[in-house]
C-alpha positions in Angstrom: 18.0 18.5 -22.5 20.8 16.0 -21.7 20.2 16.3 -18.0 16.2 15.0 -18.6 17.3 12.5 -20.7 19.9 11.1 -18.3 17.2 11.7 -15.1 15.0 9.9 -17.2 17.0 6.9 -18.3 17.9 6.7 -14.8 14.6 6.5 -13.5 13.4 3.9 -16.4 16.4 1.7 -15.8 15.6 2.0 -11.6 12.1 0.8 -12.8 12.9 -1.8 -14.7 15.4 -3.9 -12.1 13.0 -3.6 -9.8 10.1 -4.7 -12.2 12.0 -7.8 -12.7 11.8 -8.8 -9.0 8.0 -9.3 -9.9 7.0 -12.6 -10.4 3.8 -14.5 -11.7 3.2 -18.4 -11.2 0.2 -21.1 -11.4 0.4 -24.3 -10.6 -1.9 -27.7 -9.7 -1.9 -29.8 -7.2 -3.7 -31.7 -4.3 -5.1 -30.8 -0.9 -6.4 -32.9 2.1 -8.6 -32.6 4.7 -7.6 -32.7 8.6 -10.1 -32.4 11.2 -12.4 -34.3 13.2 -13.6 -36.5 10.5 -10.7 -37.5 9.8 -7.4 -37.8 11.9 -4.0 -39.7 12.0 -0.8 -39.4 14.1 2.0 -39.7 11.5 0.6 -40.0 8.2 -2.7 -40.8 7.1 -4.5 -43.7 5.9 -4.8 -45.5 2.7 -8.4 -44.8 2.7 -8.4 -41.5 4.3 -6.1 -40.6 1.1 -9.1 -41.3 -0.8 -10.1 -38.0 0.3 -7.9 -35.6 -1.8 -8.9 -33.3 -4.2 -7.5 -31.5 -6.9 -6.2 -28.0 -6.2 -4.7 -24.9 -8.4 -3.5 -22.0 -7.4 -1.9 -18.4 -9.0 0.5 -15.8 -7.1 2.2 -13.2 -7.5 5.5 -12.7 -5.8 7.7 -9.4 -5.4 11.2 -10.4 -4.6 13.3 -7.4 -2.6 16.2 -9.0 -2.2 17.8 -12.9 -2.8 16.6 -14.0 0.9 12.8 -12.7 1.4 10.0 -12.5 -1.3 6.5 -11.6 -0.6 3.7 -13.4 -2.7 0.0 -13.4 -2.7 -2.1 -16.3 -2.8 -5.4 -17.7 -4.4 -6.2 -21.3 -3.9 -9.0 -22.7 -5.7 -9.6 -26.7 -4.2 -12.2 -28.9 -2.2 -12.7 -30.4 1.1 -14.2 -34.3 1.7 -14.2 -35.6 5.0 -15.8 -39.3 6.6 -15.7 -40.2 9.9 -16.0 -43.9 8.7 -12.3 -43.6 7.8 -11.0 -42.0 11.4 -8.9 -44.3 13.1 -8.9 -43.2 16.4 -12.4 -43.8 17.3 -13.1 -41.8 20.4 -16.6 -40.8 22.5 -16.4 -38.4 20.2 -16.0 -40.6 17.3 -18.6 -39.7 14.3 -19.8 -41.5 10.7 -20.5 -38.1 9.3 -19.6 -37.4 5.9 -19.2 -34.1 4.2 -18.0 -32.3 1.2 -17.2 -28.4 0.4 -15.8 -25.9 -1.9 -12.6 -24.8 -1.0 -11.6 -21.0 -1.7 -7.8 -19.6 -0.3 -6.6 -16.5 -0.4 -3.4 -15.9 1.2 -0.4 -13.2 2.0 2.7 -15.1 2.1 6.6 -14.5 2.8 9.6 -17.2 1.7 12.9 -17.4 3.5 15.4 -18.4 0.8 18.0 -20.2 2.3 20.5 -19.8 -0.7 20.8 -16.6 -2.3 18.2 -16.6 -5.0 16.8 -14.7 -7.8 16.3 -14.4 -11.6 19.3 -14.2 -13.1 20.9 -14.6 -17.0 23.9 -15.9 -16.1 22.6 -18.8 -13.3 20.7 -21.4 -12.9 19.9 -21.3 -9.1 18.0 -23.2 -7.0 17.4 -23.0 -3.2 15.2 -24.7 -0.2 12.8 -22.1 1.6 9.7 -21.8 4.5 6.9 -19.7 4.3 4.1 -18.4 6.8 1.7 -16.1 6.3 -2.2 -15.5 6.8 -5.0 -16.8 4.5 -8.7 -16.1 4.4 -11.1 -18.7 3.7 -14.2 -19.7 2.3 -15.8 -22.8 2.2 -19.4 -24.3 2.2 -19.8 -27.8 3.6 -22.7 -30.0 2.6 -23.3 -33.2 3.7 -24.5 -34.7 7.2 -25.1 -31.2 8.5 -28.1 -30.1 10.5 -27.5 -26.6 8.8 -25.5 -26.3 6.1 -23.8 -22.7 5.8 -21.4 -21.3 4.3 -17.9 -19.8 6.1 -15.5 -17.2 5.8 -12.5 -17.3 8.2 -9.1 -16.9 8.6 -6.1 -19.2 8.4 -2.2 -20.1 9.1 -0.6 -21.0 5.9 2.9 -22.7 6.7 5.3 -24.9 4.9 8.4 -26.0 3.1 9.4 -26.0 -1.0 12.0 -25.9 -3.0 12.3 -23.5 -5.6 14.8 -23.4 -9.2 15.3 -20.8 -11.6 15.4 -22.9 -15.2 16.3 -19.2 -16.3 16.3 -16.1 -16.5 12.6 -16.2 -17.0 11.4 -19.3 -16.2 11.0 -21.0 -12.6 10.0 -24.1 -11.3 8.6 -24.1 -7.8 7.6 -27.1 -5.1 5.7 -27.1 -1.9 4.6 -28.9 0.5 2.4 -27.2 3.7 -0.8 -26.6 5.6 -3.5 -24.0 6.4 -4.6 -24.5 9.9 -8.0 -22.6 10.2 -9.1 -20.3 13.0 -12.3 -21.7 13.4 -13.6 -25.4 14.1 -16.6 -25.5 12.0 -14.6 -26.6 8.0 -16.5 -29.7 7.9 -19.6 -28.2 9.2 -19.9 -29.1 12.5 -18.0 -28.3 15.7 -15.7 -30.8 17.9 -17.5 -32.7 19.9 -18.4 -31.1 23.0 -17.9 -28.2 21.6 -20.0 -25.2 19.9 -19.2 -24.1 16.1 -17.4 -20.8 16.4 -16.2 -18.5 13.0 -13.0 -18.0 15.4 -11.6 -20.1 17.9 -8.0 -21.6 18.7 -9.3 -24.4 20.1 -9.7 -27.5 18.4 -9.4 -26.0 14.9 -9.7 -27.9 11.6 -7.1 -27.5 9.0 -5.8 -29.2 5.2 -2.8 -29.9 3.8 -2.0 -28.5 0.3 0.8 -29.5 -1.9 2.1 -28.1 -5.4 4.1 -27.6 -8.1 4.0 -23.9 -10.0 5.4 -22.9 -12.9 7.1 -19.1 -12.4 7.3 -16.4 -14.5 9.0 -13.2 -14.4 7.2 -10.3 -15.8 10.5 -8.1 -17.0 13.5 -10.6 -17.9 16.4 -7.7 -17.1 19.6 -9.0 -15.6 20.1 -7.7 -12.1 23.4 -7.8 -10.3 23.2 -9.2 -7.0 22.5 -6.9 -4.3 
């Protein structure tokens, strides 16, 4: 009898520091449209930042060890985009307007660049990247012959910064973008181009930016690894 109680607080106990590298998290934010509509070199215009839209997203993250975690994704935003606010007018420069939904999902991995996790006894903090793949789904409306709507895939990449307040409670920041696999996010192709679902030519992309508030599911102190 002692022998299943002992196999059995060992497995529970196995369980639980493991649980406690799970993680939950929303947070709001904006995102930005980049494309043919709309197009800068360094940073983008006064009235092309008129273009932003709200964004919020939740994820769940699974930390194995204080340098890697693996989160998923789901982004719920919008997309506006005029061609009367590009400022590099070009042969194929455009007035079109248009305006879409904006659904992200996305598999994600963070390089910690301090050692980092939940932890009782410290308040840490650390700078990380991420990368990953997303699927989209948007429907643009707007000066479109034939408005549709899209699903395609994506290249989420970026920078944060992420602090545990303690040993539940994180605060998260970052800053990327999800360059799309397809050219056709404000409905219509490059010019000179055809609309393709997949491409890797003159794609069209947004940037995101957030702030999420973390939460981990099982608050047991775990020694570092």
């Amino acid at each position: 009898m002692s022998k299943l109680v002992t196999l059995f607080l060992a497995v529970f106990l196995s369980f639980s520091l493991q649980a406690q590298r799970w993680s939950m998290s929303a947070g709001a934010g904006a995102s930005m449209y980049k494309g043919d509509l709309s197009d800068w070199h360094l940073i983008p215009h006064l009235s092309q930042l008129k273009t932003l839209n709200t964004a919020v997203n939740f994820q769940l993250r699974y930390q194995p060890d204080q340098a890697i975690a693996y989160r998923g994704k789901l982004t719920f935003s919008g997309l506006d985009g005029d061609g009367a606010n590009y400022l590099l007018p070009s042969s194929s420069f455009s007035t079109n307007k248009f305006s879409s939904p904006l659904i992200e999902f996305s598999g994600l991995v963070d390089y910690n660049f301090k050692d980092y996790q939940a932890n009782r006894n410290l308040r840490n903090w650390t700078p990380f990247i991420y990368g990953g793949l997303g699927f989209l789904f948007v429907s643009p409306e707007g000066d479109i012959d034939t408005p549709k709507t899209y699903f395609t895939w994506a290249i989420p990449f970026g920078v944060g910064i992420k602090a545990q307040l303690n040993n539940r409670v994180g605060l998260q920041w970052e800053f990327g973008m999800s360059k799309s696999l397809s050219n056709i996010l404000d409905g219509q192709a490059a010019w000179g181009d055809q609309p393709k679902i997949f491409t890797l030519n003159k794609t069209d992309q947004y940037l995101q930016s957030s702030v999420s508030i973390t939460y981990s599911l099982i608050s047991v102190y775990c020694p570092r690894d």
